[in-house]
N, C-alpha and C positions, 0 to 999 in steps of 0.2 A: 568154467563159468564161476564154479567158487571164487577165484582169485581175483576176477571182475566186479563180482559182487561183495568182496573186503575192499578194494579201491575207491564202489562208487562210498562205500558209507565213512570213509576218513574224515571228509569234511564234514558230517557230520558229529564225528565224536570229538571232533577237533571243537567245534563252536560249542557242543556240550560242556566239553570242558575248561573251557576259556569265560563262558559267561558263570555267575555267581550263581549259586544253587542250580546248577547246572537246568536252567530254563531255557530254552530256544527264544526271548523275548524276556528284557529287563524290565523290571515294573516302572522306572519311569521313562520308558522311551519315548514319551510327548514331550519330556524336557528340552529337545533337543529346539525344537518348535518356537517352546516359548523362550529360549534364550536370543534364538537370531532372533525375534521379532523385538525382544527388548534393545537387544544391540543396532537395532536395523533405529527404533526409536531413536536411541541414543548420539547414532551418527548423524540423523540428521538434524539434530538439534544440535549440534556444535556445530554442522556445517551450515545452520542458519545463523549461530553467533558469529563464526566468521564471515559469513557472507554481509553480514551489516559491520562488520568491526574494517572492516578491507573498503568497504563502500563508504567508509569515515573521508571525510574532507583533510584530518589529519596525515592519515595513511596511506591516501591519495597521492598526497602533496611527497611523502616518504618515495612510494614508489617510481612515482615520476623522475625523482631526483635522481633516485638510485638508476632508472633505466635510461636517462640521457645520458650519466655520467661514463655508464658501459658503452655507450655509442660513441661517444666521443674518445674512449681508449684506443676506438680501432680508426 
């Protein structure tokens, strides 16, 4: 039973010693939170800049050219 009970607490001492001042829990583990949520922001404001920069009549006119021109290679 000794040697069962050195096994179960490895993990243990393992994440003891792995986090800084040896806490079970980093002081800012809500960081984690607010970073996807700023990144989550972020994405979708470029994905709304290019959603109007693609829906330009310019870019339009680009794309189209560009996809007959590959239709007609084959």
């Amino acid at each position: 039973m000794r040697a069962l009970a050195a096994v179960r607490s490895v993990p243990v001492r393992l994440s003891a010693r792995l986090v800084p001042g040896g806490d079970a829990r980093p002081a800012d583990a809500g960081m984690t939170t607010a970073e996807y949520a700023v990144g989550t922001v972020g994405a979708c404001a470029f994905s709304g800049v290019l959603y109007k920069l693609v829906q330009s009549p310019e870019v339009m006119g680009l794309l189209r050219d560009v996809i007959s021109k590959a239709f007609n290679l084959f």
